[in-house]
N, C-alpha and C positions, 0 to 999 in steps of 0.2 A: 577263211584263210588260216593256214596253219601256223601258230605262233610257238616259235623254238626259243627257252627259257636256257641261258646260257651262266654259269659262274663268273665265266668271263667277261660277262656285259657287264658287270657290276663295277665301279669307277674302282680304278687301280690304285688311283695315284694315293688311297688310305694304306699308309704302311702297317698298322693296325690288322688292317680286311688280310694284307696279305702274307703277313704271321699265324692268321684263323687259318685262312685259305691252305697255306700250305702247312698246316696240323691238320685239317680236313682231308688231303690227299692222302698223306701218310697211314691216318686211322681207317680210312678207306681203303687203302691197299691191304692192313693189316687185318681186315675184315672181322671189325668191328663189333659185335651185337647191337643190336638197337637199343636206346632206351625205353621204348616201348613198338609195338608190335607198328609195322607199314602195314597198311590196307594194300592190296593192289587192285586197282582201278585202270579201267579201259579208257585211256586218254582220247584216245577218238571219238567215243558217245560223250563223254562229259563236258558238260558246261565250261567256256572259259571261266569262272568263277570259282569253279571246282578245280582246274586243272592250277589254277594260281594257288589256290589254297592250298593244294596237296604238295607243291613245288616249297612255299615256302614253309610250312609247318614242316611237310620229312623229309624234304632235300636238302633244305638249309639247316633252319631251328634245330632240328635232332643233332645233325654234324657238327652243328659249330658247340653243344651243351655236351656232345664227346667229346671233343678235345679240351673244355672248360672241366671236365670232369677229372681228364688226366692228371692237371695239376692240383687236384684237392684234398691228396693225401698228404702232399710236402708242407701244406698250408695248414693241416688241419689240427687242432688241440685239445683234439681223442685220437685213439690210435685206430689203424685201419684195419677192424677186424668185425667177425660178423655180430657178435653180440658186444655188448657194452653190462656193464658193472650199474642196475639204480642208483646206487652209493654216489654215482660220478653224475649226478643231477640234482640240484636241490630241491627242482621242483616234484622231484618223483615222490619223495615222502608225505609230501600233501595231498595228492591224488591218493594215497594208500590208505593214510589218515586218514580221509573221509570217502571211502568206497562206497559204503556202507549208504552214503546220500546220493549218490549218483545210481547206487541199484534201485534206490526207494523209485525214483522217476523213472528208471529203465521200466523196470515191471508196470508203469500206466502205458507205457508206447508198446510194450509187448503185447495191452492187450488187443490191439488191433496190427496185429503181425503181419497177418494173410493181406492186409492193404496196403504195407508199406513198398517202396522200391524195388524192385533189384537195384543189385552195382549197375549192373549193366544200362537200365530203365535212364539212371543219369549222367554216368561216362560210357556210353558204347565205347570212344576210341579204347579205352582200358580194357573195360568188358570184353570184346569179341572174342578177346583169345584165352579170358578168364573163368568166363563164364556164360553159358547161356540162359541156363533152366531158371528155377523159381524158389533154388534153395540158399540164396543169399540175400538178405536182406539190407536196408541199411537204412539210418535215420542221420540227417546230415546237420551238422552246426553249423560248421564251418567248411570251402572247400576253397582252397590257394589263397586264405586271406581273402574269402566272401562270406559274411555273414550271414546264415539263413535266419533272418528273425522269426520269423513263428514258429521254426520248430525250438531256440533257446528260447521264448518265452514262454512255451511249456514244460522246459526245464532248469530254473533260473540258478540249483545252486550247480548243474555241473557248468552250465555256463560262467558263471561266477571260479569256478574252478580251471578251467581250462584257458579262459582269457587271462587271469592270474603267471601263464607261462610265459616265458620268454620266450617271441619267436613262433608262436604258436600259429600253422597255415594250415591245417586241415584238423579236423574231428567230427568222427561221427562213431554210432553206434554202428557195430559191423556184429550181423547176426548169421551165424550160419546154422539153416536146419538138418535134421538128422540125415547122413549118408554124402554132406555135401567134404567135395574135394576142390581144392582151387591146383589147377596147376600148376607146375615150375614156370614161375617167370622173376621178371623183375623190377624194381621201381622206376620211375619215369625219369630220378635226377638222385645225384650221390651228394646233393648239396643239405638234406635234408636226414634227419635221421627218423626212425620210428618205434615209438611207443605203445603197447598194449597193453591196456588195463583190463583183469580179469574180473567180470563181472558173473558171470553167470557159467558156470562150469561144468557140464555132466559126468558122472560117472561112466565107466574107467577111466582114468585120466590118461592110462596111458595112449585107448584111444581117440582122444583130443589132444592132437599137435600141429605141431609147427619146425620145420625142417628149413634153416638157415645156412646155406655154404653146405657142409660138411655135417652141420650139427644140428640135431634134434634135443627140444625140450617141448613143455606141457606148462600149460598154463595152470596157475593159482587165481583163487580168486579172493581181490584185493592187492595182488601182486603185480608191479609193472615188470614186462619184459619190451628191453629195449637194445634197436637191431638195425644196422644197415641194409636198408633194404635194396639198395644197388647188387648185393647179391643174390644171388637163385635162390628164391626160397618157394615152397608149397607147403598149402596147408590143408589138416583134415576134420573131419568130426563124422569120426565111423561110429558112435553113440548116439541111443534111444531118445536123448535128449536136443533143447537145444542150447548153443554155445554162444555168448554175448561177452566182446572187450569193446571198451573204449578205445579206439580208435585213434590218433594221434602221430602227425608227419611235425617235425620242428626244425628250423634252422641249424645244421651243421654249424656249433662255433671252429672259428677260421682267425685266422689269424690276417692283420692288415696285408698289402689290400684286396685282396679274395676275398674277405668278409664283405666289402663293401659293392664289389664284383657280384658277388651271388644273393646279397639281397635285391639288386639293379634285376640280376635273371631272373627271381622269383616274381618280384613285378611284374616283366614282360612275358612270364609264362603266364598268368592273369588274366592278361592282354590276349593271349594266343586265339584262335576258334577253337583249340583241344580243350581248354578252361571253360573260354564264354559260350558253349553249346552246351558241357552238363549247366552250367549256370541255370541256361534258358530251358533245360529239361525240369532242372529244380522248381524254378517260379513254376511251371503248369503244374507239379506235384504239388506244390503251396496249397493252389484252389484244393485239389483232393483231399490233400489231407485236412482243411480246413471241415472239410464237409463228414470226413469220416470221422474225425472228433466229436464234431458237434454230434451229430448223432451217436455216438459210442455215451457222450455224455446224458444224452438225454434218453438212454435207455432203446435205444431204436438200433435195429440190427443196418451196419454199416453198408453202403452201396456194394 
């Protein structure tokens, strides 16, 4: 039986639903960007389970976190531009302050590289349209405010460092190897800002970059560069070398009640199957990596 998913069935009588509803229309006519990339999928082969899932994840979820978006410049207490000033974070001088210990653990997880992740290996939905190949790596703390414990217990002081922030929902190590490009795209939610900490840097600098809006700079190492990723941005690493930041997405501060609005969405993004699918990619890596340590430790060449 064929079952048609309609807006309209949704109970009216929430004046609420029907303020979303009709900012949903309007941003839909005005033809929108996505906040991250739709799948398109053959509703006719797929599972009703799929077909639900796909309905409320990028029919709804996306639509209603555009129009939630709209209003978060009027709200916001940064200003709405593609890079941000360190100076305008307290927390950023700490993480600069001690780079230095967070490289020291970097360089034990690099040495088994070639076993770690892709992006893609734990968010496809992100991945498909970022990347496919084997030249992005990552090693995950944290992702929407979940904790990966065994990879921060093989790193305890950037752990110690990064839960230290306010607001802190994602972090990981984001390694990319030599000739890797990430496309122009965009962040998943404007509610969030982001962070990169310059770990591991290769020569020329100038080519290792990163192109925000309009505007291109180059990482430092030991230097945070901090940036609205709700705009286009792509990055590169056309050097011999390879390229490692610390990683880092953090609550947009907002001003009431939006503040308390978008920490309620970043929950329910947690919540989503976009979230709890890399999650459950993460746990099956746990076992791997568990197994590629131990052996790395005890001198045995990795699976």
């Amino acid at each position: 039986m064929a079952i048609k998913f309609r807006i309209q069935s949704i109970n009216r009588t929430s004046q609420s639903f029907l303020k979303v509803n009709r900012r949903v229309r309007k941003l839909h006519r005005t033809h929108q960007k996505p906040l991250f990339p739709i799948p398109q999928i053959n509703m006719k082969q797929e599972k009703i389970s799929e077909k639900i899932r796909y309905f409320l994840l990028y029919k709804i979820g996306a639509k209603i976190l555009w129009t939630f978006e709209k209003l978060i410049p009027e709200y916001s207490l940064i200003e709405d531009t593609a890079f941000f000033e360190p100076t305008q974070f307290p927390w950023s001088k700490e993480l600069e302050a001690n780079w230095h210990l967070i490289r020291q653990e970097l360089e034990q997880i690099l040495k088994v590289q070639e076993q770690l992740p892709n992006f893609q290996d734990i968010s496809p939905d992100q991945g498909y349209s970022t990347t496919q190949d084997n030249l992005w790596k990552t090693y995950f703390f944290y992702g929407y405010g979940i904790k990966v414990d065994k990879n921060c217990q093989r790193c305890p002081e950037t752990t110690r460092l990064i839960e230290q922030i306010p607001g802190m929902k994602t972090a990981f190590f984001s390694i990319l190897l030599p000739g890797k490009h990430i496309p122009e795209h965009r962040g998943p939610y404007k509610g969030v800002i982001r962070c990169l900490l310059g770990l591991k840097i290769p020569e020329p600098r100038e080519k290792c970059r990163i192109r925000v809006g309009e505007e291109t700079r180059y990482w430092e190492e030991g230097k945070c560069m901090i940036f609205d990723d709700s705009f286009p941005h792509e990055a590169w690493n056309e050097t011999d070398g390879v390229r490692v930041v610390l990683f880092l997405d953090i609550m947009r501060p907002l001003r009431f009640p939006l503040s308390i609005i978008n920490e309620l969405f970043l929950k329910l993004i947690t919540m989503s199957p976009f979230v709890q699918d890399g999650y459950a990619n993460q746990r099956k890596w746990d076992v791997r990596l568990e197994q590629v340590f131990a052996a790395q430790k005890g001198g045995v060449t990795p699976p």
